[in-house]
N, C-alpha and C positions, 0 to 999 in steps of 0.2 A: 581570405578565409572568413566564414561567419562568424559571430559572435555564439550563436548559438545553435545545437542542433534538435532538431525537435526527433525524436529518437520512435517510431509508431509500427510495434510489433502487430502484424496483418495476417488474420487467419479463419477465413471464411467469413468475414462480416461486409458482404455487399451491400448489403442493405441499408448500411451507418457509415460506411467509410468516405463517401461525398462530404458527406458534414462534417466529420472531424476534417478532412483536408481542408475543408474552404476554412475554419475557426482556424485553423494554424496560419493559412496562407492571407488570409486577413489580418493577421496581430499588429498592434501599433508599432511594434517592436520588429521592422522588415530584415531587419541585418540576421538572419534565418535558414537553415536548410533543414527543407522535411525529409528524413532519412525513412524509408518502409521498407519496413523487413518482413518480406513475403514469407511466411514461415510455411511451407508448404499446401499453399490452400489448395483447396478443390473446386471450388468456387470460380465466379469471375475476379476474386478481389487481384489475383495477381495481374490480372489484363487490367482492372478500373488502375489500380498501381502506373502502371506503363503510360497511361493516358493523360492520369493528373501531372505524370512527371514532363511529358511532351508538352503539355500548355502553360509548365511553370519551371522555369529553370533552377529554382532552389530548390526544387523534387527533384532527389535520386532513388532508386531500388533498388534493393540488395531481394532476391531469391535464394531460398534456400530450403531443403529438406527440414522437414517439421524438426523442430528441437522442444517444444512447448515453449511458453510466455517467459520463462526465466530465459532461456536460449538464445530468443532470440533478442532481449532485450540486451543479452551479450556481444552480440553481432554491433547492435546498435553503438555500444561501449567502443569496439576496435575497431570500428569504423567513423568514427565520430569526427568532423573537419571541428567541428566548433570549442570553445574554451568551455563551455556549459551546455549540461545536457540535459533534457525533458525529456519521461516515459509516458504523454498520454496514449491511452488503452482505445482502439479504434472503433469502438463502437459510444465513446465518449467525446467529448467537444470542450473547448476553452470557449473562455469569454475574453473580447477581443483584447484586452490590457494586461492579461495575466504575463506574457513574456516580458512588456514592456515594465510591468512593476514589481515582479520578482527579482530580474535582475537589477534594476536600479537598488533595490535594499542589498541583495548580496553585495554588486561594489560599491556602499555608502559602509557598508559592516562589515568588509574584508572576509564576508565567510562563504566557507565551503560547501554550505548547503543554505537556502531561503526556502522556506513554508509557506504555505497560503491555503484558505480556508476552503471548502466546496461544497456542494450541497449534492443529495440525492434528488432524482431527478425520475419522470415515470416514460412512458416512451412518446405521450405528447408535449414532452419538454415542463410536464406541472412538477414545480419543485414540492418534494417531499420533505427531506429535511435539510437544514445547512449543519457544516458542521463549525465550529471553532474552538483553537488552542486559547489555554489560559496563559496567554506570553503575554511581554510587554512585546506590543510592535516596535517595530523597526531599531531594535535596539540588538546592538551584538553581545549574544550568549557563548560564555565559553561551558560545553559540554560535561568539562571537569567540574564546574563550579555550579552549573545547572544539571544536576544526574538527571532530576526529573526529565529533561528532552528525553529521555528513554522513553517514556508514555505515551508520545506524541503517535498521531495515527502513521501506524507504519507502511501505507500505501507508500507506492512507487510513485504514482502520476498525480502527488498533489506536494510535488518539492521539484526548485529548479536546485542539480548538483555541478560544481565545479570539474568538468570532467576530470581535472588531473587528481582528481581526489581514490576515484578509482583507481587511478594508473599507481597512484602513491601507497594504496593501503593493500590492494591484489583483491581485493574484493569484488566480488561478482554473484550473480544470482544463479541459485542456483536449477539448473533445468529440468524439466519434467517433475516437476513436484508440483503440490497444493503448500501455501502459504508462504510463497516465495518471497515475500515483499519484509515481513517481519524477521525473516531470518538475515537479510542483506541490510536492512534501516538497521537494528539494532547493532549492527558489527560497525557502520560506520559511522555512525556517532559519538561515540570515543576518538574519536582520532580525524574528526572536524576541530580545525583552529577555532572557528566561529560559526555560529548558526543563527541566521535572523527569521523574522516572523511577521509576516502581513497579515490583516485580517481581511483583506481582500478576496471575496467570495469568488474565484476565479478557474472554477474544473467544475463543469457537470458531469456527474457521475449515474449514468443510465442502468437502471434495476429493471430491469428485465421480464415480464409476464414469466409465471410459472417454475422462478429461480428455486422455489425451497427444493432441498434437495430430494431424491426418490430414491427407492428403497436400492438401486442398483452402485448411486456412489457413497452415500450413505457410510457405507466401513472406509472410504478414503480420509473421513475426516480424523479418523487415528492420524494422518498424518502429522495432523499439529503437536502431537507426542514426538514424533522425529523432530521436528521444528525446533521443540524446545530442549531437545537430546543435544540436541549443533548450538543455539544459542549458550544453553548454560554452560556445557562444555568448551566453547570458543573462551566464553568469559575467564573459565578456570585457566587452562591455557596460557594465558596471554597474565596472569596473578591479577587480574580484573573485578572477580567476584566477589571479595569480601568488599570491596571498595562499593558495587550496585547493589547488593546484594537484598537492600530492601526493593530497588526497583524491580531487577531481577523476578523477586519474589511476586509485588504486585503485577509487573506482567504476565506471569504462568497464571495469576487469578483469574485475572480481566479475560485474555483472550485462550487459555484452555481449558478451566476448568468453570468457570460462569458463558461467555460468548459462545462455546463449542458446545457443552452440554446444551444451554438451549438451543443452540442451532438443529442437535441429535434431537433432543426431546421433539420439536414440534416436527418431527416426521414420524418417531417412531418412542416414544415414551419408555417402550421395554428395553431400547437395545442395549447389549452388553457393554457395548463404548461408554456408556454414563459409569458406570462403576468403573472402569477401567482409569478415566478420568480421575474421577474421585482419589482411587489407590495411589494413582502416580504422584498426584497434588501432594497429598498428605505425607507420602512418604519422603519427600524432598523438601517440604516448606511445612514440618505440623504443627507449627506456631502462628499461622499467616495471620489468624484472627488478631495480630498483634500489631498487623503493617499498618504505619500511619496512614499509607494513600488511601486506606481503605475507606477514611471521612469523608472524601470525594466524592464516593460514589451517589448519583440518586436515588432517589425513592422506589422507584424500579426499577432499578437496578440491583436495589438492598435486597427489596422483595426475591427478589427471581435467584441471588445467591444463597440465602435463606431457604427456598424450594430445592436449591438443588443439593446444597448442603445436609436439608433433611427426606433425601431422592425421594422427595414430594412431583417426578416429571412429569405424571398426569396434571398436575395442577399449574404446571410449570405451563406445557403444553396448552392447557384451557388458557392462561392470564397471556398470552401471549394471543390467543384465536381471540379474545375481547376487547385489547389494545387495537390489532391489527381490522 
């Protein structure tokens, strides 16, 4: 049985998915099986699928009718040979040591989940940005004792997971939605023994020509209002919330009512999702101005919550077209 399963949900990206196979199939870390989960493409990706698995016996493929990116990252889950699982996203790549030094921190720290840092990436491989957590590396964090881990980016494909972690907590992502990743990281980190942290820059993460969004999915980003309807409610649930309740709080900041807004703003300044935002924030959290994390944030960052706070989104809009 492998050590580990590289888990790589597959849905019409021929054009990327050579690359990500060969960064998998390369890792220093051989003791490996690349699992690809055909999620219904249209594409050649499910034939390019069949071929890498034919010249690599640690490639298998799993097909199957489209469930979207949460779905089939669940396939990946009940399918999994390996003791540890990886979700990189197939038009993304590792660098050749990320298997090999994630897992070596998780069994040095006994935990259930290992972090490692990434960077934005453009589509001739020019890194844009890197990102990194304010952790001490390689040191084991118990989640009760570090709430903060709740801040931590809640991507899927930049943490190796102890697969039995899912088998143990019933947790899983959820399908066909927009923001799957924050809803599934924040439910499992409560209920990790241990969480370590490399800063080991080790997932490219490929941004795409043309990503801002356009005017037709534009109203999906309400989505992140359900998102956070499932989080804080999970939290209550479970007698959790009073316990996060500041992180809680700074996370409905961070990424629905500052990150979403401007997300909204720079395509469309007017639309009604900015207020809508605003109302939800306020009426759930209308003391936020109060959260400590809030010292954290940068300078532009301050700026841009400040804009959106005083639904200044034209201006929001312009500081972000100057930046960028």
């Amino acid at each position: 049985m492998p050590k580990v399963t590289v888990a790589v949900p597959v849905y019409n990206v021929e054009k990327y998915l050579e690359k990500c196979a060969d960064s998998i199939l390369s890792q220093t870390e051989s003791d490996i099986e690349l699992l690809f989960i055909d999620d219904g493409s249209t594409d050649s990706s499910g034939a390019l699928c069949d071929s890498i698995a034919r010249r690599d016996p640690r490639a298998r493929v799993i097909h199957q009718e489209n469930k979207g990116l949460g779905g089939a990252r669940n396939t990946g889950i009940e399918n999994a040979l390996g003791d540890w699982i990886i979700f990189p996203d197939s038009d993304d790549w590792l660098e050749p040591e990320t298997v090999e030094r994630a897992l070596k921190a998780a069994e040095d720290a006994g935990a259930d989940m290992s972090l490692f840092a990434f960077r934005s990436v453009d589509e001739r491989g020019t890194a844009i940005s890197e990102h990194f957590e304010n952790l001490p590396e390689g040191t084991a964090l118990d989640p009760r004792g570090r709430r903060d881990l709740l801040l931590i980016a809640p991507s899927a494909w930049s943490k190796l997971y102890r697969t039995e972690l899912f088998k143990r907590t019933g947790v899983r992502y959820p399908p066909r939605v927009w923001y799957e990743d924050i809803r599934t990281t924040s439910k499992l980190l409560p209920d990790c023994r241990r969480v370590v942290y490399t800063g080991y820059v080790g997932y490219n993460y490929l941004q795409r020509p043309g990503s801002i969004m356009n005017n037709m999915t534009l109203a999906r980003n309400r989505e992140i209002i359900d998102a956070f309807e499932d989080i804080l409610g999970w939290y209550r649930e479970r007698g959790l919330f009073d316990e996060y309740r500041q992180e809680l709080e700074y996370l409905t900041l961070f990424h629905l009512y500052l990150t979403a807004s401007v997300r909204v703003a720079r395509a469309d300044p007017g639309h009604p999702l900015l207020e809508e935002f605003a109302v939800w924030v306020k009426e759930r959290f209308p003391d936020y101005r109060g959260n400590p994390y809030l010292k954290g944030l940068g300078r532009s960052k301050r700026l841009a919550l400040w804009l959106t706070e005083h639904k200044l989104y034209g201006l929001l809009k312009l500081a972000f077209q100057l930046k960028g």
